[in-house]
VEXLUM-486634 format. One record per residue: residue number from 1; x, z, y of N, C-alpha, C in turn. Coordinates in steps of 0.1 Angstrom, whole numbers, plus 2048, in hexadecimal, padded with zeros to 3 digits. Atoms other than C-alpha are relative to their C-alpha. Layout:
N
+-----+-----+-----+-----+------+------+------+-----+-----+-----+
| pos | n.X | n.Z | n.Y | ca.X | ca.Z | ca.Y | c.X | c.Z | c.Y |
+-----+-----+-----+-----+------+------+------+-----+-----+-----+
| NUM |   X |   Z |   Y |    X |    Z |    Y |   X |   Z |   Y |
...
+-----+-----+-----+-----+------+------+------+-----+-----+-----+
This chain:
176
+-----+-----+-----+-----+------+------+------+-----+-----+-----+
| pos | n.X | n.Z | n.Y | ca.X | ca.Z | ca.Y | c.X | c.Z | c.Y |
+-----+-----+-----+-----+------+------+------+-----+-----+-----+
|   1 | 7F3 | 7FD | 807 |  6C2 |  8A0 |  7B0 | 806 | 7F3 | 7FA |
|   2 | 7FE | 80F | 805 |  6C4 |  87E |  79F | 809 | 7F6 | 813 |
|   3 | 7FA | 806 | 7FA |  6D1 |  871 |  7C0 | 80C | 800 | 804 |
|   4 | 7F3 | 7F7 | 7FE |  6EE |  886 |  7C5 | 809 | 7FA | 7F0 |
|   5 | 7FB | 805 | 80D |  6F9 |  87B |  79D | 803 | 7F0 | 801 |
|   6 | 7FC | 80D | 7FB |  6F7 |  857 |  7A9 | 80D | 7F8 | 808 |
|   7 | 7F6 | 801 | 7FB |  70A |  85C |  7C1 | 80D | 804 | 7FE |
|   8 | 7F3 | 7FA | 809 |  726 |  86E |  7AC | 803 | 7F2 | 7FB |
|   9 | 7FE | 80D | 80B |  723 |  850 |  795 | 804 | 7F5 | 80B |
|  10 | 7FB | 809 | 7F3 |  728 |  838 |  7BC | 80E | 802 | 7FD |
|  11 | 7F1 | 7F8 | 7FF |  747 |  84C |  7BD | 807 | 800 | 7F8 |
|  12 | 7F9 | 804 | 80A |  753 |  847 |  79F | 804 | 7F5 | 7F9 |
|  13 | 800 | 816 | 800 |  74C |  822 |  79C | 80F | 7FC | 809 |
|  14 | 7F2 | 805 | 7F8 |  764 |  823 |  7B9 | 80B | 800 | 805 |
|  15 | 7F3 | 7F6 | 805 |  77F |  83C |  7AD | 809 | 7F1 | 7F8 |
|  16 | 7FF | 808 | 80A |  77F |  820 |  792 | 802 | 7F3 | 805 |
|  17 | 7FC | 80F | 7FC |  783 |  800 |  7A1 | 807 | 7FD | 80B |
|  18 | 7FA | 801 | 7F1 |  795 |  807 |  7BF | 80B | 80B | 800 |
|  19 | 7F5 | 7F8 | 7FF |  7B1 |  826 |  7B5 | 80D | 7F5 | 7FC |
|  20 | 7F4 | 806 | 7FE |  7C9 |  810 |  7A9 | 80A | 7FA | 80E |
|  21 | 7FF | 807 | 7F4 |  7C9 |  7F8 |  7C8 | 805 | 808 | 80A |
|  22 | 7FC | 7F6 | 7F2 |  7C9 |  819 |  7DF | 810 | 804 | 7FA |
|  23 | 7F4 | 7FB | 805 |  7E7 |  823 |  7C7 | 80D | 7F7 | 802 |
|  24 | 7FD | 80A | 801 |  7F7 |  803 |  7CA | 806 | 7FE | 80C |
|  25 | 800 | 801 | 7F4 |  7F5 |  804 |  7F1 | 80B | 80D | 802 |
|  26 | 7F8 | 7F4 | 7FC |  803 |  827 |  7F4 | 80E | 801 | 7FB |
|  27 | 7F1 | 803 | 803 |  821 |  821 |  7DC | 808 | 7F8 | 804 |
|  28 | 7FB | 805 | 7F6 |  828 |  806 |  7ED | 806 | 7FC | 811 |
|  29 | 800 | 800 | 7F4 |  828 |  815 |  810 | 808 | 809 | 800 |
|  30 | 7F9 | 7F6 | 800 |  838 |  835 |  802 | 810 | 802 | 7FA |
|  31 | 7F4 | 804 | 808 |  851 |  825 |  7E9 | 804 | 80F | 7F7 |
|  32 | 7FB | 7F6 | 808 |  84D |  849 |  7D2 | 7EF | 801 | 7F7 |
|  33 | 80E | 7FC | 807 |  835 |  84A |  7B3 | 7F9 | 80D | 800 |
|  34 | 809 | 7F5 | 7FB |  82B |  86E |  7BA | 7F8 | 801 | 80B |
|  35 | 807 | 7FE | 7F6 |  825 |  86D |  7D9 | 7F8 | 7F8 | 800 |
|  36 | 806 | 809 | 806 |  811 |  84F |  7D1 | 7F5 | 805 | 7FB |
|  37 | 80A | 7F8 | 806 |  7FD |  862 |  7BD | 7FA | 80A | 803 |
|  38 | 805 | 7F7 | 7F7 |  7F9 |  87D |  7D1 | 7F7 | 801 | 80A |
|  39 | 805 | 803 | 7EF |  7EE |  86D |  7F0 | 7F2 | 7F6 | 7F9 |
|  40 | 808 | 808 | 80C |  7D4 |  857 |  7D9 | 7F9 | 808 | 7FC |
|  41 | 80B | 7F2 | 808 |  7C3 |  879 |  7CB | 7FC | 805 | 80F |
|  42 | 807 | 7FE | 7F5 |  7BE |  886 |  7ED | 7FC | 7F1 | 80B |
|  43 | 807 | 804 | 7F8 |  7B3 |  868 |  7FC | 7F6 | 7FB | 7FA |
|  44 | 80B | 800 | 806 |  79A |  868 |  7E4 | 7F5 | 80A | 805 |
|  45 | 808 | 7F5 | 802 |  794 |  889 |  7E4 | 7FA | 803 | 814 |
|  46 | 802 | 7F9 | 7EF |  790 |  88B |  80E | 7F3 | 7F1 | 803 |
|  47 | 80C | 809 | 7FF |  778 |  86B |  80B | 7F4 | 803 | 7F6 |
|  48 | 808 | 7FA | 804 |  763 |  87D |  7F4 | 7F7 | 80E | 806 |
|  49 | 806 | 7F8 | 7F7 |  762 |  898 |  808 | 7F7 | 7FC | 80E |
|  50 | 807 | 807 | 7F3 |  758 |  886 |  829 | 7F8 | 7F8 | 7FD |
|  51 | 806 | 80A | 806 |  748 |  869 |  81B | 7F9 | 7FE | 7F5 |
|  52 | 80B | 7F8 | 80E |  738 |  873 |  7F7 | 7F2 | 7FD | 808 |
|  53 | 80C | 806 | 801 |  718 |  86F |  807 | 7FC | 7F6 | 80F |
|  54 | 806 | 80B | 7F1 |  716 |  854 |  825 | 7FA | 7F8 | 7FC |
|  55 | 803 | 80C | 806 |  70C |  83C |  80D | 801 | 7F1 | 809 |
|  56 | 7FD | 810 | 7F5 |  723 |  823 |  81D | 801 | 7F4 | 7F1 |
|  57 | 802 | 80B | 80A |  722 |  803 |  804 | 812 | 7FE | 7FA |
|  58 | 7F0 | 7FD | 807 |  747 |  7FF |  7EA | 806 | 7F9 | 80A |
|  59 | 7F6 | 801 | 7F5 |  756 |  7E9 |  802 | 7FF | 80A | 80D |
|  60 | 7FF | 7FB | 7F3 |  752 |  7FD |  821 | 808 | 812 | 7F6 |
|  61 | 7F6 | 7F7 | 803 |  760 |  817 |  80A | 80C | 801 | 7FC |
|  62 | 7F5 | 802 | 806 |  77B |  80A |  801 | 806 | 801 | 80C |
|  63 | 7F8 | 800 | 7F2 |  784 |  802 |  823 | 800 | 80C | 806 |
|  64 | 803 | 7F5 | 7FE |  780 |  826 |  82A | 80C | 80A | 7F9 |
|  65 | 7F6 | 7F9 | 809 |  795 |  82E |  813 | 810 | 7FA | 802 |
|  66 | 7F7 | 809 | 801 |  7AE |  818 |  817 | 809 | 804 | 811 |
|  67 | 7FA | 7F9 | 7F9 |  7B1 |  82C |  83A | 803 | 80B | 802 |
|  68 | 7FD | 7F5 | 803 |  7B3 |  84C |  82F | 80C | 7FC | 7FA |
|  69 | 7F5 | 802 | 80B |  7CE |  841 |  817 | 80A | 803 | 80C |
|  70 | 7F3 | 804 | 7F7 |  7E3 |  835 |  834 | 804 | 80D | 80B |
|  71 | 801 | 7F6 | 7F7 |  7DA |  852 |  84A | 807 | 809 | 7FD |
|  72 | 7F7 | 7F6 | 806 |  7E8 |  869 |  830 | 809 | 7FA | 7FF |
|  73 | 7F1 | 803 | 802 |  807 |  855 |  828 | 807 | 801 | 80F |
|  74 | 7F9 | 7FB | 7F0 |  810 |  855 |  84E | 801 | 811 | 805 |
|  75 | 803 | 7EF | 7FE |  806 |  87E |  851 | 80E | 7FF | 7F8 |
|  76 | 7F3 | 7FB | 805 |  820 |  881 |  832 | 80B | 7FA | 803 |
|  77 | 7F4 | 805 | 7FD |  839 |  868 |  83D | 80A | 80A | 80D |
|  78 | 7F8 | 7F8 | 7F7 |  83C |  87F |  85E | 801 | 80B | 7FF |
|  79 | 7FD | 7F4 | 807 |  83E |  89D |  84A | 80E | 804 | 7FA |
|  80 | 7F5 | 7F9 | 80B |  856 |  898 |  82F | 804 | 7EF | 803 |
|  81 | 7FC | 809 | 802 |  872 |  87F |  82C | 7FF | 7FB | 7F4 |
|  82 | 801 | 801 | 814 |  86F |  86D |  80A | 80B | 7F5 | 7FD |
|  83 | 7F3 | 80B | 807 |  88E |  85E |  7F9 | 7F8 | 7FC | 7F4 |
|  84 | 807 | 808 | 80A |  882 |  841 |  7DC | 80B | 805 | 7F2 |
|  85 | 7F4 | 800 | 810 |  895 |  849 |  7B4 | 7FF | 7F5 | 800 |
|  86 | 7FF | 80A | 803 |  8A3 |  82F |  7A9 | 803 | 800 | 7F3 |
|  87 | 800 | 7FD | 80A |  8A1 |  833 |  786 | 80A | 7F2 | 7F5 |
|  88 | 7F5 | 810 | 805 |  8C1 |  81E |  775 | 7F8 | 7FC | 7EC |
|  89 | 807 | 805 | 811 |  8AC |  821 |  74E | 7F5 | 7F3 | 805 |
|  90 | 809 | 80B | 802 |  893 |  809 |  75D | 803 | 7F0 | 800 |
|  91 | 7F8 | 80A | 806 |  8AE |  7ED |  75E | 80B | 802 | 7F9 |
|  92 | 7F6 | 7FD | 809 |  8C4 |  7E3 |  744 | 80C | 7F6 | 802 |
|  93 | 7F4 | 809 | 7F8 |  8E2 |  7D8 |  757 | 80A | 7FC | 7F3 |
|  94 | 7F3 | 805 | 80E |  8F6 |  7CF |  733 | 7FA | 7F4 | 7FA |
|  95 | 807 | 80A | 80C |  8DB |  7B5 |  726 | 807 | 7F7 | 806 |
|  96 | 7FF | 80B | 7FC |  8E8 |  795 |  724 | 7F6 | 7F6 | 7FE |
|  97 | 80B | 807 | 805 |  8C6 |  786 |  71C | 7F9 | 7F9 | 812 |
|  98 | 804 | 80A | 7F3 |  8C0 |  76E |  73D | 7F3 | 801 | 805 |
|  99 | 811 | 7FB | 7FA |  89A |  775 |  743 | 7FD | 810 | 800 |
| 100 | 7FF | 7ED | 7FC |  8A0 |  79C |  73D | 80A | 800 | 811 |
| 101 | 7F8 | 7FC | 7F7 |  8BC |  797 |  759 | 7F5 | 7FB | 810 |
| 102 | 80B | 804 | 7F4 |  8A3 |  782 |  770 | 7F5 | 808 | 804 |
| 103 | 80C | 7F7 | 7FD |  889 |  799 |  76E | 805 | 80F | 806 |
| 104 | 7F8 | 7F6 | 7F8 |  8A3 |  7B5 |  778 | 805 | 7FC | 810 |
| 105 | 7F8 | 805 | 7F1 |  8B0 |  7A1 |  798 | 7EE | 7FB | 80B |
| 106 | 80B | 802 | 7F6 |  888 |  799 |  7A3 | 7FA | 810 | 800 |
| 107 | 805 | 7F1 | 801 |  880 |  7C2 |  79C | 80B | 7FF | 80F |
| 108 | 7F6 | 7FC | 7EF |  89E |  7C5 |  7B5 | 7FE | 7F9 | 80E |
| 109 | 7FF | 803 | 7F4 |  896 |  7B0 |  7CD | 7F2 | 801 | 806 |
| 110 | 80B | 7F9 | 7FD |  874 |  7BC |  7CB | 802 | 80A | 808 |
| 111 | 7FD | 7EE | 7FF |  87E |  7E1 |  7CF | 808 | 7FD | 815 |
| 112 | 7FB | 806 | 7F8 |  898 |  7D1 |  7EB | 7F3 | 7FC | 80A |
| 113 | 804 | 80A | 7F2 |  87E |  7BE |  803 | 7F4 | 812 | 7FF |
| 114 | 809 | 7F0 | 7FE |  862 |  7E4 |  7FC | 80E | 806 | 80C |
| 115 | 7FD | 7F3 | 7FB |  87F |  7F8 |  80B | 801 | 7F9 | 809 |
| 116 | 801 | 804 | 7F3 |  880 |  7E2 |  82B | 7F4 | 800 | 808 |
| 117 | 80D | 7FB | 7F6 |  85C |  7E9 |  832 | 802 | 80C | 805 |
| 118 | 7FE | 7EE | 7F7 |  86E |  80E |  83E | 804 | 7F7 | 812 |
| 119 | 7FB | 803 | 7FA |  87C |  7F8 |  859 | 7F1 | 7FD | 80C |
| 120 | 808 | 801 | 7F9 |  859 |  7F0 |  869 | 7F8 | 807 | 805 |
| 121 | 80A | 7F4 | 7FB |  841 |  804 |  87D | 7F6 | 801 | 7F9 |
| 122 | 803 | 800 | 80B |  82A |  810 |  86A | 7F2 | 7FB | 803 |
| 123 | 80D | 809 | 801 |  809 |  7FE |  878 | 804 | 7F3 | 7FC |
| 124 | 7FE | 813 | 806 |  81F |  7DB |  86F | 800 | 806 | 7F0 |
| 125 | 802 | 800 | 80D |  823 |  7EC |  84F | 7F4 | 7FE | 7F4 |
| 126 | 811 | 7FF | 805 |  802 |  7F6 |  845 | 7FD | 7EF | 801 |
| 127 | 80A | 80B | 7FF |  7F5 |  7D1 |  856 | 807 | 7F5 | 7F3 |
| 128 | 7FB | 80A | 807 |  811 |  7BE |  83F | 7FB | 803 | 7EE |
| 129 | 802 | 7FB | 80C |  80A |  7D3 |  821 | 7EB | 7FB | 7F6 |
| 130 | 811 | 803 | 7FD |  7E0 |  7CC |  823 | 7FE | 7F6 | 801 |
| 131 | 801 | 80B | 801 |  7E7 |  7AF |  82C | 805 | 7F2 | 7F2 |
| 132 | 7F7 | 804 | 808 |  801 |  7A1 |  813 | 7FF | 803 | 7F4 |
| 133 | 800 | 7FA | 80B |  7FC |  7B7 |  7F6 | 7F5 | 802 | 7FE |
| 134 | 80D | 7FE | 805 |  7DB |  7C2 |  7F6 | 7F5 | 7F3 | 7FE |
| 135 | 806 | 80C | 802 |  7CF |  7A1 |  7FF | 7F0 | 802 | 80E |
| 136 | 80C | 800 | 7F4 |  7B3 |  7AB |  81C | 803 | 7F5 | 80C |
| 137 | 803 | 80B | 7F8 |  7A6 |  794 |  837 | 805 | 809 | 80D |
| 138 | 7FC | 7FC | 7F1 |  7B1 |  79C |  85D | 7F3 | 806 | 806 |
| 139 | 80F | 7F8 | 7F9 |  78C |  7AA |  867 | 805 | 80D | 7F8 |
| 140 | 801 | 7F5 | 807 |  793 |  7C4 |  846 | 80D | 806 | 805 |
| 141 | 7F1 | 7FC | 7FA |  7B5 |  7CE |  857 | 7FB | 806 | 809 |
| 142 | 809 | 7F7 | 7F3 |  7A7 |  7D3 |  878 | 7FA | 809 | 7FD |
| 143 | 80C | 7F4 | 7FC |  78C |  7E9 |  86D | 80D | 80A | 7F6 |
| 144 | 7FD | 7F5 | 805 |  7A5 |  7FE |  856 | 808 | 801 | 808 |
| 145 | 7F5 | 7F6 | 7F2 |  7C2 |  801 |  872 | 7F8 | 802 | 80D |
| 146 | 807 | 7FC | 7F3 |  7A3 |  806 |  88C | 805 | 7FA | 80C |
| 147 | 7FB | 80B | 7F6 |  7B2 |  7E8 |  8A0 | 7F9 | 7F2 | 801 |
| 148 | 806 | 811 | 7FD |  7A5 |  7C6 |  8AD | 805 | 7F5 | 7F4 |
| 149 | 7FA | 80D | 80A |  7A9 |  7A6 |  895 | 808 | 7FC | 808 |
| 150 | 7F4 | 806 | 7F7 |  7C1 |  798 |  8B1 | 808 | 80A | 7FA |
| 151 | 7F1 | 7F3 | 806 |  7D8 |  7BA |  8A6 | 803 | 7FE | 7FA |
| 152 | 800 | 7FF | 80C |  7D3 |  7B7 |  889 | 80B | 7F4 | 7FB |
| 153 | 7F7 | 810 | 800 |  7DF |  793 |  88A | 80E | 804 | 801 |
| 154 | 7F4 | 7FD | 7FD |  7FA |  79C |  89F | 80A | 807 | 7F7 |
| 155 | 7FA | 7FA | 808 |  807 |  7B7 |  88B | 804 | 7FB | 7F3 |
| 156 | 7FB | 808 | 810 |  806 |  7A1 |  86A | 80D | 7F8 | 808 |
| 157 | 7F3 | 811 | 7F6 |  81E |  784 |  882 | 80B | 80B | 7FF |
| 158 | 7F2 | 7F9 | 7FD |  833 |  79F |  88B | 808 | 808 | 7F8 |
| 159 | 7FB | 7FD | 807 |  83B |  7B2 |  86C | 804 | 7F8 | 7F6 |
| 160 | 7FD | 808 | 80C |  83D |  795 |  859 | 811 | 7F6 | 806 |
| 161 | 7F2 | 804 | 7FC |  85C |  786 |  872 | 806 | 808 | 801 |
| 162 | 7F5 | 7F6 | 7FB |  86B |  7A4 |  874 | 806 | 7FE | 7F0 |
| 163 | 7FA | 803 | 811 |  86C |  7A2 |  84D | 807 | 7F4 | 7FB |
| 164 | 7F8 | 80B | 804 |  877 |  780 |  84D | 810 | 801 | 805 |
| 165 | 7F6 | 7FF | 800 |  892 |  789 |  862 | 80C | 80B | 7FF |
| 166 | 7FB | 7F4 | 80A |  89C |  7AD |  84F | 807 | 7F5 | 7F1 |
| 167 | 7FC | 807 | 80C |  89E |  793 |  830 | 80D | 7F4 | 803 |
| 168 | 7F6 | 80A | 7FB |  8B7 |  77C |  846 | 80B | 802 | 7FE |
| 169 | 7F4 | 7F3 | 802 |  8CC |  799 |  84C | 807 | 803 | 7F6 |
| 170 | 7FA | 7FB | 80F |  8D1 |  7A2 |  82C | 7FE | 7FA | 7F5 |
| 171 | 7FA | 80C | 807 |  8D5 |  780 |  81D | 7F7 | 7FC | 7F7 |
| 172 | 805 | 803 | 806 |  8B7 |  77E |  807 | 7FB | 7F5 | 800 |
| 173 | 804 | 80B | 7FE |  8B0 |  761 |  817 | 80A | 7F1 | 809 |
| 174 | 7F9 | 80E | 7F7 |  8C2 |  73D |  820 | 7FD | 7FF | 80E |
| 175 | 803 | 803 | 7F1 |  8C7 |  73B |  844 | 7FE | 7F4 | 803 |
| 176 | 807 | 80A | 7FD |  8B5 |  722 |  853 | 80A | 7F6 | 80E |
+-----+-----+-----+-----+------+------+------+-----+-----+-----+
């Protein structure tokens, strides 16, 4: 019975050091803090179900997780359509205080370059998101989108010019 309790305590070690990051990934793929949240509790809860006891090691759980995540955000994306709030209390379009206004024009152009990840398919998305945000190597990519490191590659090259030239389009960036 002590082994079974250990393994709760595995599981919770890795609730803990690794929900934000899954949270992080999914709001950023889903662009809605519910759903975000949602899809982050069940892909907890469906890797504990399946996985709870394989006794795979925290990285290989993570990376496990890290495809459930995606699995479910793709399931819900072709379920439900999801519009982002844009909540106008979180800037304060009247300040004239110069570093409050900068920090409002880099939230927006933040917010701005997320909603152009709708524009990519969603294995460039996932690879640029994993790649770019989460920070993983091109092996850890492949094994979470269940593709070759060459794909993997690929897929980073190609979501990443598609984004350079979404950001061309729509001026964010000096034409070259």
């Amino acid at each position: 019975m002590a082994k079974v309790s250990e393994k709760a305590v595995s599981i919770a070690q890795i609730y803990e050091r690794s929900h934000k990051r899954i949270y992080d990934f999914l709001y950023k793929y889903t662009q809605n803090a519910d759903t975000a949240m949602d899809l982050m509790q069940d892909s907890f809860l469906s890797f504990h179900k399946h996985y709870g006891n394989a006794g795979l090691s925290e990285e290989k759980s993570v990376m496990v997780l890290y495809t459930i995540a995606r699995n479910l955000s793709i399931n819900y994306s072709k379920k439900f359509s999801t519009t982002r709030e844009i909540h106008s209390e979180d800037i304060d379009l009247h300040s004239h205080n110069p570093k409050v206004e900068k920090t409002a024009e880099l939230r927006d152009l933040e917010e701005r370059l997320y909603s152009f990840l709708g524009e990519l398919k969603e294995d460039e998305r996932s690879a640029i998101l994993l790649k770019n945000v989460e920070e993983f190597q091109l092996s850890q990519i492949a094994e979470i989108l269940d593709v070759s490191i060459s794909t993997a590659s690929r897929l980073v090259i190609r979501a990443t010019e598609k984004l350079q030239n979404i950001a061309i389009r729509e001026g964010l960036v000096p034409d070259e």
